[in-house]
N, CA, C, O and CB atoms as a CASP TS submission, in Angstrom:
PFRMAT TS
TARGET T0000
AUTHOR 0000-0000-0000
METHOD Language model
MODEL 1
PARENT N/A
ATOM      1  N   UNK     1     135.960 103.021 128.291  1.00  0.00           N
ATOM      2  CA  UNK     1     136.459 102.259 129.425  1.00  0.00           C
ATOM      3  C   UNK     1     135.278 101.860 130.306  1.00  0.00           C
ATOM      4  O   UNK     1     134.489 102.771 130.556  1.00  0.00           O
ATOM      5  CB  UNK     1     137.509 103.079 130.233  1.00  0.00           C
ATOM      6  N   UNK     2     134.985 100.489 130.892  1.00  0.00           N
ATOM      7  CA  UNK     2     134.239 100.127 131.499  1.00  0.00           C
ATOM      8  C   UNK     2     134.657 100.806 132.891  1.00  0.00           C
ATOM      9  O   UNK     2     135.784 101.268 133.071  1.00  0.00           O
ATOM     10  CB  UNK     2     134.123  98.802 131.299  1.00  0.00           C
ATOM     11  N   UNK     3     133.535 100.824 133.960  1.00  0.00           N
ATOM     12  CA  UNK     3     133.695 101.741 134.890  1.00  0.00           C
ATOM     13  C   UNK     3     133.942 100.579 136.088  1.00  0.00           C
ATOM     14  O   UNK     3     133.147  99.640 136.065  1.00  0.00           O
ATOM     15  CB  UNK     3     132.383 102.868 135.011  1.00  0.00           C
ATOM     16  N   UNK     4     134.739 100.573 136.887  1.00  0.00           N
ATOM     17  CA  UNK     4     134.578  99.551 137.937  1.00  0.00           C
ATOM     18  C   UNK     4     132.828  98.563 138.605  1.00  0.00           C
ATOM     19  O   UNK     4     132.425  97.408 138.742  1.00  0.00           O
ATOM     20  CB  UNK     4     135.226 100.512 139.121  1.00  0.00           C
ATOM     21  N   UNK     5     132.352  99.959 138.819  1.00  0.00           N
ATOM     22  CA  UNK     5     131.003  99.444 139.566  1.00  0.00           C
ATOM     23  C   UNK     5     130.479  98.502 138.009  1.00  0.00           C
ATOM     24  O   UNK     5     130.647  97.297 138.196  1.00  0.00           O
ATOM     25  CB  UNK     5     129.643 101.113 140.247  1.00  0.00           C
ATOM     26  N   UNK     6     129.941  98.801 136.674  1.00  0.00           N
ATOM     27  CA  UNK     6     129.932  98.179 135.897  1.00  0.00           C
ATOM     28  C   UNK     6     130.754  96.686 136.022  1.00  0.00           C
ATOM     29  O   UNK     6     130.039  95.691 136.148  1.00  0.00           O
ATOM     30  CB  UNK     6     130.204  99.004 135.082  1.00  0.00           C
ATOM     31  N   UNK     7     132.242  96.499 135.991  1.00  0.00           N
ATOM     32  CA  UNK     7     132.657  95.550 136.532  1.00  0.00           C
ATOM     33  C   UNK     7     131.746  94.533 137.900  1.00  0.00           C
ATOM     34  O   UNK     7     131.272  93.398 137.868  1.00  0.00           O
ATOM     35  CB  UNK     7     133.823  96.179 136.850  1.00  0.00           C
ATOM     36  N   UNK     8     131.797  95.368 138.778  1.00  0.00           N
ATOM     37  CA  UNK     8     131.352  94.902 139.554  1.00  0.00           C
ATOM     38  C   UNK     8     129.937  93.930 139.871  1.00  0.00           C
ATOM     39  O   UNK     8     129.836  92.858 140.466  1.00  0.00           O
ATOM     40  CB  UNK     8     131.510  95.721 139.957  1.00  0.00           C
ATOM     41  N   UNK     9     129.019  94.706 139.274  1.00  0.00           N
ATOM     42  CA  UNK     9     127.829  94.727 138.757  1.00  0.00           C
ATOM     43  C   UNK     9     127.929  93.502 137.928  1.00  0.00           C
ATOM     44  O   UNK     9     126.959  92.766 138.106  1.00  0.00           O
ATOM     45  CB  UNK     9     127.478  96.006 138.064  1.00  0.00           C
ATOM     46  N   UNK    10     128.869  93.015 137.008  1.00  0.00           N
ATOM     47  CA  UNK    10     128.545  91.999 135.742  1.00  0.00           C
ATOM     48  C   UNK    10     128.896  90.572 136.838  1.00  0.00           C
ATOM     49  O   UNK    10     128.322  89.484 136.801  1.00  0.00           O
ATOM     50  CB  UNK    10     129.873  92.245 133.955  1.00  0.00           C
ATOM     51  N   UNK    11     130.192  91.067 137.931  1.00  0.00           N
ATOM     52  CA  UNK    11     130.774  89.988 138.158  1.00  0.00           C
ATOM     53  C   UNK    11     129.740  89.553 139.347  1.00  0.00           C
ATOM     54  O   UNK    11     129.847  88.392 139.743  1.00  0.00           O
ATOM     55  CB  UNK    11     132.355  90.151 138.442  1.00  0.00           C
ATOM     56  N   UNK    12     128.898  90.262 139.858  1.00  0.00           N
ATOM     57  CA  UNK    12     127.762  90.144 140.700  1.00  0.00           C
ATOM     58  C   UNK    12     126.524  89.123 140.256  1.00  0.00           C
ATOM     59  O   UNK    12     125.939  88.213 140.842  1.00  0.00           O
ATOM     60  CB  UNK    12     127.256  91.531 140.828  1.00  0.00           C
ATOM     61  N   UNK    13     126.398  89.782 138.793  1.00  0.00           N
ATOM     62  CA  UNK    13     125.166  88.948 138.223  1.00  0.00           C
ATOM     63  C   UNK    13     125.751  87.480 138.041  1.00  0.00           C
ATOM     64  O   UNK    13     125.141  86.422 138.199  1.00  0.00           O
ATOM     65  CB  UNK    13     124.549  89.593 136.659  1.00  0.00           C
ATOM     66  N   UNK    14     127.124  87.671 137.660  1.00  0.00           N
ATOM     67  CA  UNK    14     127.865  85.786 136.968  1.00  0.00           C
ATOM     68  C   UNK    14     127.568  85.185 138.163  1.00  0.00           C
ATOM     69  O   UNK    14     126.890  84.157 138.141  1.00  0.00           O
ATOM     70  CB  UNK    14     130.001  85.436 136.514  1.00  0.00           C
ATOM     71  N   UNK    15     128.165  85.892 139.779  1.00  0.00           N
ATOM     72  CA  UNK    15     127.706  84.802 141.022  1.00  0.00           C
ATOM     73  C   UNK    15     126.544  84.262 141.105  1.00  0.00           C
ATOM     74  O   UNK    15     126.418  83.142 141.599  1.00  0.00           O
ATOM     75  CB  UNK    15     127.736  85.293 142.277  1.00  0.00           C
ATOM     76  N   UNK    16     125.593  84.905 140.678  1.00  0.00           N
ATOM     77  CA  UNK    16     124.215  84.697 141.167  1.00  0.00           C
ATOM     78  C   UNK    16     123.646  83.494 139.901  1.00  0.00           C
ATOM     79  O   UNK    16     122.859  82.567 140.094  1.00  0.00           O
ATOM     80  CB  UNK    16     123.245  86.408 141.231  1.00  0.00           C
ATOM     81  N   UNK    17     124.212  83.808 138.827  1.00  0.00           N
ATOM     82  CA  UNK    17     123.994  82.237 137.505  1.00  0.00           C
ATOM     83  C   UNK    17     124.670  81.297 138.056  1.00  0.00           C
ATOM     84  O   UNK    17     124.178  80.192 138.283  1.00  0.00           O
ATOM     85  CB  UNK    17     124.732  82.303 135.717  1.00  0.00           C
ATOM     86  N   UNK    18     125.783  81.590 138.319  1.00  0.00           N
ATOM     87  CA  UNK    18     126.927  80.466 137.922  1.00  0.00           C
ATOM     88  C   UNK    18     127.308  79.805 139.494  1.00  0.00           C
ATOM     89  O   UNK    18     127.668  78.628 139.481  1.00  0.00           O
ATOM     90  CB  UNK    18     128.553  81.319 137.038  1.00  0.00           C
ATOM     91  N   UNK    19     127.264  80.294 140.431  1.00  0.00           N
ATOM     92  CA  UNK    19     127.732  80.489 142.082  1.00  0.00           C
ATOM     93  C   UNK    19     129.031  80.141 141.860  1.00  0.00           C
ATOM     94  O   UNK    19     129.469  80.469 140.758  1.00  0.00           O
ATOM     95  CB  UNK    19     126.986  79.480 143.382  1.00  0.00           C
ATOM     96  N   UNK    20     130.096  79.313 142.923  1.00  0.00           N
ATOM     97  CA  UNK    20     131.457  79.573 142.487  1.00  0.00           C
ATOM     98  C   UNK    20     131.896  78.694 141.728  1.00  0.00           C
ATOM     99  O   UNK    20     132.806  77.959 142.111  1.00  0.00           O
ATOM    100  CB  UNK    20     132.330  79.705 143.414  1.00  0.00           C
ATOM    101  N   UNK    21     131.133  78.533 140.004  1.00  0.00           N
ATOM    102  CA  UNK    21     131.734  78.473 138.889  1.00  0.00           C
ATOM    103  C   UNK    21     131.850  79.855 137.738  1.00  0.00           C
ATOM    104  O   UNK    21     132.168  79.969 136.554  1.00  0.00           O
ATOM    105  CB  UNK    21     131.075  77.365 138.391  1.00  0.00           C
ATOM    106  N   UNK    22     131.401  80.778 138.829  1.00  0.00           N
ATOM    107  CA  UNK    22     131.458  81.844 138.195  1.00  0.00           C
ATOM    108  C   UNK    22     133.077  82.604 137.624  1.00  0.00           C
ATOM    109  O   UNK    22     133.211  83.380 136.678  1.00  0.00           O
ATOM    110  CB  UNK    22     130.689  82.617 139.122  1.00  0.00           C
ATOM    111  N   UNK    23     133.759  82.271 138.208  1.00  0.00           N
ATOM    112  CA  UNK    23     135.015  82.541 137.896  1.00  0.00           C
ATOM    113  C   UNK    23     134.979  82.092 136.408  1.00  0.00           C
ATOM    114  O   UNK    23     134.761  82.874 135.483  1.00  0.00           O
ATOM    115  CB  UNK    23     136.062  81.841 138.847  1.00  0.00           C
ATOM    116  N   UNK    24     135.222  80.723 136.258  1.00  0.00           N
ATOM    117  CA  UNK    24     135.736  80.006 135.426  1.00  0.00           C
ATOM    118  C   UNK    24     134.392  80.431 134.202  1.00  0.00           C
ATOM    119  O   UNK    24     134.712  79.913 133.132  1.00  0.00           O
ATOM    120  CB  UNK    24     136.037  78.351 136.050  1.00  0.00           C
ATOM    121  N   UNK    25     133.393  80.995 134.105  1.00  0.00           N
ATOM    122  CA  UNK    25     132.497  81.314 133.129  1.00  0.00           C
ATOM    123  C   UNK    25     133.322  82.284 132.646  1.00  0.00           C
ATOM    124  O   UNK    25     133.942  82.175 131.589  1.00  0.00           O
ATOM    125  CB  UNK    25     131.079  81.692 133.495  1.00  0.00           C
ATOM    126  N   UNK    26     133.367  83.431 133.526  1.00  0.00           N
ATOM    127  CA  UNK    26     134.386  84.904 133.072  1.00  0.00           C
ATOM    128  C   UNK    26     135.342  84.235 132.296  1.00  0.00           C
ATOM    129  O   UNK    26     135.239  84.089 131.078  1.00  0.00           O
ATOM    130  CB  UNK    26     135.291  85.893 134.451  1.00  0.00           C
ATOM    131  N   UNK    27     136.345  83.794 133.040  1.00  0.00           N
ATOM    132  CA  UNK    27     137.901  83.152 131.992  1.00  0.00           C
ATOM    133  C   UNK    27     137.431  82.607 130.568  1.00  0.00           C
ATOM    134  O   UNK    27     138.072  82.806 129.536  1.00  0.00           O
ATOM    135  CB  UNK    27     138.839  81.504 132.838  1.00  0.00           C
ATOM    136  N   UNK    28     136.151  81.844 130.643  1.00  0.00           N
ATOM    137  CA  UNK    28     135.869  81.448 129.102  1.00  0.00           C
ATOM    138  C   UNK    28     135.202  82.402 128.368  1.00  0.00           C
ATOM    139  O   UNK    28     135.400  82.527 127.159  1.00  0.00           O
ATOM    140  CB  UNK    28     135.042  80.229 128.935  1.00  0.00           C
ATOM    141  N   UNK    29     134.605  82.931 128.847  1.00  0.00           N
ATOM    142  CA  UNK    29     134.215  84.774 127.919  1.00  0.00           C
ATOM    143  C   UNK    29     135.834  84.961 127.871  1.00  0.00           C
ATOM    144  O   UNK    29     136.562  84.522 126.980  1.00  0.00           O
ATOM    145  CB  UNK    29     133.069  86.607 129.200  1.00  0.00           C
ATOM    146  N   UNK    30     136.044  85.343 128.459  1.00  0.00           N
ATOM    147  CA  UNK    30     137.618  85.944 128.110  1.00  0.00           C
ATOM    148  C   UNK    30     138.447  85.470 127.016  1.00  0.00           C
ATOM    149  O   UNK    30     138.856  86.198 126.112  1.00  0.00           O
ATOM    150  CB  UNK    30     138.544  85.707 129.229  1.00  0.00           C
ATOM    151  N   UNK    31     138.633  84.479 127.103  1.00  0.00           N
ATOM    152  CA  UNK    31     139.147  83.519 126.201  1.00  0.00           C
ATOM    153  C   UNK    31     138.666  83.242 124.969  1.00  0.00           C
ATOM    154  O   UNK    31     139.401  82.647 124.180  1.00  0.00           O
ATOM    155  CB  UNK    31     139.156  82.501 126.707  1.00  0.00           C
ATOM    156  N   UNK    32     137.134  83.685 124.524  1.00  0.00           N
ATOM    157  CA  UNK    32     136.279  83.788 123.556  1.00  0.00           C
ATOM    158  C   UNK    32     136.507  85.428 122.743  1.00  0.00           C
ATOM    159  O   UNK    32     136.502  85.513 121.515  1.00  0.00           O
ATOM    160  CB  UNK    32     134.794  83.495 124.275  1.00  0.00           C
ATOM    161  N   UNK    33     136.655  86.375 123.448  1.00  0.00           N
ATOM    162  CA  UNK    33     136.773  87.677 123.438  1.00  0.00           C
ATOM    163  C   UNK    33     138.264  87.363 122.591  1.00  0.00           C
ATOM    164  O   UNK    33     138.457  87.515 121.385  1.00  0.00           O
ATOM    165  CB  UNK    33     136.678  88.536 125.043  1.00  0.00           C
ATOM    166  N   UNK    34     139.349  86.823 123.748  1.00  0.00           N
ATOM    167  CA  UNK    34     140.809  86.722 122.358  1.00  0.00           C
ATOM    168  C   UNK    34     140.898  86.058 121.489  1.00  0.00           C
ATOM    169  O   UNK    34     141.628  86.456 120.582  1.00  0.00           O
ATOM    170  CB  UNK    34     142.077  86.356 122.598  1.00  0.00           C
ATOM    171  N   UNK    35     140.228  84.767 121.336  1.00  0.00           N
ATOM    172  CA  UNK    35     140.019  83.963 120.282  1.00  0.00           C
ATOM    173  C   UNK    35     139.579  85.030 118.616  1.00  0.00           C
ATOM    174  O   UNK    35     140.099  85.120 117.504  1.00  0.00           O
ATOM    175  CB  UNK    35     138.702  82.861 120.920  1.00  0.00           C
ATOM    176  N   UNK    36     138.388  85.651 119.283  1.00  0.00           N
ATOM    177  CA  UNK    36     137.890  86.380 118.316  1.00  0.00           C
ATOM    178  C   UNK    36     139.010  87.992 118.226  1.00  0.00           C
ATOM    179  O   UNK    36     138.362  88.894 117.695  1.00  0.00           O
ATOM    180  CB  UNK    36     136.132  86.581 118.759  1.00  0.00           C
ATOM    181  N   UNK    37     139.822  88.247 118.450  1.00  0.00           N
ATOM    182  CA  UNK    37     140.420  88.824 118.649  1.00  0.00           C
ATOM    183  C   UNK    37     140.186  90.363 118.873  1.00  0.00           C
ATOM    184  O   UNK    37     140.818  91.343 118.480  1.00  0.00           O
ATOM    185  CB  UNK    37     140.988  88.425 118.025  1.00  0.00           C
ATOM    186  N   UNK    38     139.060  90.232 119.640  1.00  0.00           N
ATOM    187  CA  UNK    38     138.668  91.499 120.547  1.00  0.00           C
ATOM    188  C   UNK    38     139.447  91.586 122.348  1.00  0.00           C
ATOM    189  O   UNK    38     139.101  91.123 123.435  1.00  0.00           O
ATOM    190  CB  UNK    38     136.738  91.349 120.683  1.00  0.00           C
ATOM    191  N   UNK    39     140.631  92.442 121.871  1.00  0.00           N
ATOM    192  CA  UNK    39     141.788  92.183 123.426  1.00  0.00           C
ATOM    193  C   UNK    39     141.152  93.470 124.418  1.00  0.00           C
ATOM    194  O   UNK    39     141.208  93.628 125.637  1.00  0.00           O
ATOM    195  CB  UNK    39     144.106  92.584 123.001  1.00  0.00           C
ATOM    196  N   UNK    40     140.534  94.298 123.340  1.00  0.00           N
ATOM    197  CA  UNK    40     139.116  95.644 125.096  1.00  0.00           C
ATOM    198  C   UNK    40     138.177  94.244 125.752  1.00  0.00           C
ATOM    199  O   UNK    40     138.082  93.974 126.949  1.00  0.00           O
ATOM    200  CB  UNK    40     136.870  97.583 123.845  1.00  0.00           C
ATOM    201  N   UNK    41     137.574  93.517 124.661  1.00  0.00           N
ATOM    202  CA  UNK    41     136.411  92.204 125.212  1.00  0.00           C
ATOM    203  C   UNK    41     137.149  91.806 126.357  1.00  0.00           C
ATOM    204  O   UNK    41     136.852  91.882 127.549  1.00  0.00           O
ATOM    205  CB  UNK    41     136.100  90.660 124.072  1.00  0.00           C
ATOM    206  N   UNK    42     138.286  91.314 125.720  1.00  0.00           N
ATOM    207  CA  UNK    42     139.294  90.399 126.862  1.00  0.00           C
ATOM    208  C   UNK    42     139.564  91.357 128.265  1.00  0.00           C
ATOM    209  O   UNK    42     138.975  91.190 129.333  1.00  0.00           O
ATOM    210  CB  UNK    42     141.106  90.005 126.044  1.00  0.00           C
ATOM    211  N   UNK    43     140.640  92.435 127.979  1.00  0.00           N
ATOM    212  CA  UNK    43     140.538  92.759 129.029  1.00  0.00           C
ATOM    213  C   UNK    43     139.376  92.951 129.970  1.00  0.00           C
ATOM    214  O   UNK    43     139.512  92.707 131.169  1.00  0.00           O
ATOM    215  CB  UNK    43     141.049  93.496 128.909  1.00  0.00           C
ATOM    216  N   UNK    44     138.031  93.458 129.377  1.00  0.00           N
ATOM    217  CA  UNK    44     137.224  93.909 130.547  1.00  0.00           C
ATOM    218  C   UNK    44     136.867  92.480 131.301  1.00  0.00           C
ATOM    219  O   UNK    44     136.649  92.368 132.507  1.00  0.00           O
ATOM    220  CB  UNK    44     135.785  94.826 130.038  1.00  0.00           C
ATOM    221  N   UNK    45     136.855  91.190 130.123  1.00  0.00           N
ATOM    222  CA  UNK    45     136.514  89.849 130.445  1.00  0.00           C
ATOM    223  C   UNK    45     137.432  89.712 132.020  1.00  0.00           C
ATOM    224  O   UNK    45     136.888  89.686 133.124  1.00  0.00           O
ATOM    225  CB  UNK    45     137.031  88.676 129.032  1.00  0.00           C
ATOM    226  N   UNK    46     138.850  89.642 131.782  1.00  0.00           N
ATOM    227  CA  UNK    46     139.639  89.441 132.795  1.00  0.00           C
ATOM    228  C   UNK    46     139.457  90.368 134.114  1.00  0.00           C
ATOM    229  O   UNK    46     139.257  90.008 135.274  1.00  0.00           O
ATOM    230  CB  UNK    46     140.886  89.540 132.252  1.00  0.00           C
ATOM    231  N   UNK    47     139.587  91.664 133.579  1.00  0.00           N
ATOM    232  CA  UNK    47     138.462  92.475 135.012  1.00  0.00           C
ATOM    233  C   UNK    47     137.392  91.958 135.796  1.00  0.00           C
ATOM    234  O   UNK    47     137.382  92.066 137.022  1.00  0.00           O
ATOM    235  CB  UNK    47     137.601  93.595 134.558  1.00  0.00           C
ATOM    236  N   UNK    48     136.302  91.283 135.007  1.00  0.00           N
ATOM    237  CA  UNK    48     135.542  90.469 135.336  1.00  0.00           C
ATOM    238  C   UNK    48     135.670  89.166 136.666  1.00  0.00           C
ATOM    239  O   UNK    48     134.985  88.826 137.630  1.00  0.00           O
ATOM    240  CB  UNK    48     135.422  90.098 134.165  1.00  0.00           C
ATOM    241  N   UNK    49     136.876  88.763 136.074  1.00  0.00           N
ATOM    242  CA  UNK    49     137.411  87.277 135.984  1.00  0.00           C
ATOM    243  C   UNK    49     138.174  87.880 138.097  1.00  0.00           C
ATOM    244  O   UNK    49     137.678  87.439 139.133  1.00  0.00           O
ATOM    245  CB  UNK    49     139.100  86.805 133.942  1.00  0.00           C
ATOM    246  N   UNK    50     139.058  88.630 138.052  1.00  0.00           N
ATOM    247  CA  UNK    50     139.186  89.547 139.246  1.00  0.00           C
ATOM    248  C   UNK    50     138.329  89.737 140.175  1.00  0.00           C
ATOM    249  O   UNK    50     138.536  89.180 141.252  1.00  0.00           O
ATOM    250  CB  UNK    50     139.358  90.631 138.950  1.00  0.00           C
ATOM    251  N   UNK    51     137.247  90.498 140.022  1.00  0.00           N
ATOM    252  CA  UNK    51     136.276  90.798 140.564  1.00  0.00           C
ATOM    253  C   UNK    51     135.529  89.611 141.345  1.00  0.00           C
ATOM    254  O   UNK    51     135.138  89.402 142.493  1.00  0.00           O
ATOM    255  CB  UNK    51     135.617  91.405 139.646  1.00  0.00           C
ATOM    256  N   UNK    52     135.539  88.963 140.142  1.00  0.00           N
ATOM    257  CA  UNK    52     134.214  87.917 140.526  1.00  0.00           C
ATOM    258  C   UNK    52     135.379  86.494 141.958  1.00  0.00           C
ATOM    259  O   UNK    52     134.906  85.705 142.776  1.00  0.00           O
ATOM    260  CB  UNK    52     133.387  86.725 138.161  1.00  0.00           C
ATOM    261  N   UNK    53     136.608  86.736 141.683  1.00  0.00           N
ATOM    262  CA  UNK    53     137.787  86.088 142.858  1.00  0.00           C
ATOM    263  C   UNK    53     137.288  86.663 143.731  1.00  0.00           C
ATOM    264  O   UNK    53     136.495  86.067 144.461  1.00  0.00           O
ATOM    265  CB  UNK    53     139.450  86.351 142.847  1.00  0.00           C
ATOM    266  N   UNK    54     137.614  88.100 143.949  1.00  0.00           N
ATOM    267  CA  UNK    54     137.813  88.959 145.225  1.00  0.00           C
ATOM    268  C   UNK    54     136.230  88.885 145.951  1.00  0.00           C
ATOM    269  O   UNK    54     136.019  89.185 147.126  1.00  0.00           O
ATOM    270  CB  UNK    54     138.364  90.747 144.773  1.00  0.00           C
ATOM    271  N   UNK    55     135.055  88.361 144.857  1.00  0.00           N
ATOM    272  CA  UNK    55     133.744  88.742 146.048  1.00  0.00           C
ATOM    273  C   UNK    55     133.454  87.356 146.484  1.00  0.00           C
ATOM    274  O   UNK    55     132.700  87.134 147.431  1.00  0.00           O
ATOM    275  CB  UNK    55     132.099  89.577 145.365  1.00  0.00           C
ATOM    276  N   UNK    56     134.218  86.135 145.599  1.00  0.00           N
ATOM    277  CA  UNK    56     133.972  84.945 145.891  1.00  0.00           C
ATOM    278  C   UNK    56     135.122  84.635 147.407  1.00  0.00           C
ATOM    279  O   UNK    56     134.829  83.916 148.362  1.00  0.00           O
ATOM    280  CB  UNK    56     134.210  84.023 144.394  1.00  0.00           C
ATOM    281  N   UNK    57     136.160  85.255 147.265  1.00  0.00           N
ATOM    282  CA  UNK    57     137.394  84.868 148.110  1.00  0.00           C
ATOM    283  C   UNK    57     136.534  85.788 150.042  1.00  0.00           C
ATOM    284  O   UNK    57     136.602  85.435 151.219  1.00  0.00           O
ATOM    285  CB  UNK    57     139.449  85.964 147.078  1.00  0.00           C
ATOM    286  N   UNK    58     135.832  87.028 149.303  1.00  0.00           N
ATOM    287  CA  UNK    58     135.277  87.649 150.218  1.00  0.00           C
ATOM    288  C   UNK    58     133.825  86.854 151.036  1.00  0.00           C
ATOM    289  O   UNK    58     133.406  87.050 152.177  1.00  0.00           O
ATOM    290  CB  UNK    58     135.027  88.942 149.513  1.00  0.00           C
ATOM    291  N   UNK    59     133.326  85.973 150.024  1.00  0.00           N
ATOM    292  CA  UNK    59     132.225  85.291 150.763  1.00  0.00           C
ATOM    293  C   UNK    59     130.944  86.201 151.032  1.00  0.00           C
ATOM    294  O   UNK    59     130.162  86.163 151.982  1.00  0.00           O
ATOM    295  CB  UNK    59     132.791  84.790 152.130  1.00  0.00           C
ATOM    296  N   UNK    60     130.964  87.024 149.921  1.00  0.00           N
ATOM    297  CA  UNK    60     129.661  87.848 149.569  1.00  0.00           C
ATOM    298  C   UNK    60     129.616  88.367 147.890  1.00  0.00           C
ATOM    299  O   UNK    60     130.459  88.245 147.001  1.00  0.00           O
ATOM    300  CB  UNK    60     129.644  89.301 150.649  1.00  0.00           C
ATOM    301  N   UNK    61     128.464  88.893 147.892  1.00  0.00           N
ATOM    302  CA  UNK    61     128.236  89.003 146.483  1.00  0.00           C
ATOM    303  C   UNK    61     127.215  90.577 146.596  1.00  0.00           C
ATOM    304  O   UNK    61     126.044  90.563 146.976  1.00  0.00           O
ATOM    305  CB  UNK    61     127.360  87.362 145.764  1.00  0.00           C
ATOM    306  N   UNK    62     127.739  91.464 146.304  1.00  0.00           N
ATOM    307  CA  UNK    62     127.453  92.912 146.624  1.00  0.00           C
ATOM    308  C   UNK    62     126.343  93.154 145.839  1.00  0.00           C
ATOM    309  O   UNK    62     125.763  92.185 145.350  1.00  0.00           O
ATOM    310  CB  UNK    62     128.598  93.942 146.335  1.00  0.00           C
ATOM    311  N   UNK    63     125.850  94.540 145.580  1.00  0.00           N
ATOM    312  CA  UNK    63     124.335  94.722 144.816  1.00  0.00           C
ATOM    313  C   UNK    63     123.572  94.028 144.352  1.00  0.00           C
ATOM    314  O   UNK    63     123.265  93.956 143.162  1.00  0.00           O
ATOM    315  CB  UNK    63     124.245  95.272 143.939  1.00  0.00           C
ATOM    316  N   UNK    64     122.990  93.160 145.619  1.00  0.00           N
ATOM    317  CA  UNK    64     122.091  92.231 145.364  1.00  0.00           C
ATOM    318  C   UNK    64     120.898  93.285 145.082  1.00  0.00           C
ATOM    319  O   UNK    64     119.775  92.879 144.782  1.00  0.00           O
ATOM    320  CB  UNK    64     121.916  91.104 146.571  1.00  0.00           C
TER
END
């Protein structure tokens, strides 16, 4: 099981590539993860996909 801060941490680095197209990068990992039909890929993808809302909706981007 991926650990939250891990979560956190990935959806941290996507802001800092992607800024707020970072969401929509996660959803297409995600979507790549079920395609290939890895649904742990997916879920942690969609964890991701969460995360990276809540720090974008928050208007910061944590462990810089």
């Amino acid at each position: 099981m991926t650990s939250d801060l891990d979560i956190y941490r990935s959806a941290n680095e996507l802001i800092k590539q992607y800024g707020d197209a970072a969401d929509i990068e996660a959803a297409m990992r995600a979507d790549e993860r079920l395609a290939a039909g890895d649904m742990e890929g997916e879920a942690v993808w969609l964890r991701i996909v969460k995360a990276v809302e809540e720090l974008l909706s928050a208007g910061k981007s944590y462990l810089q």
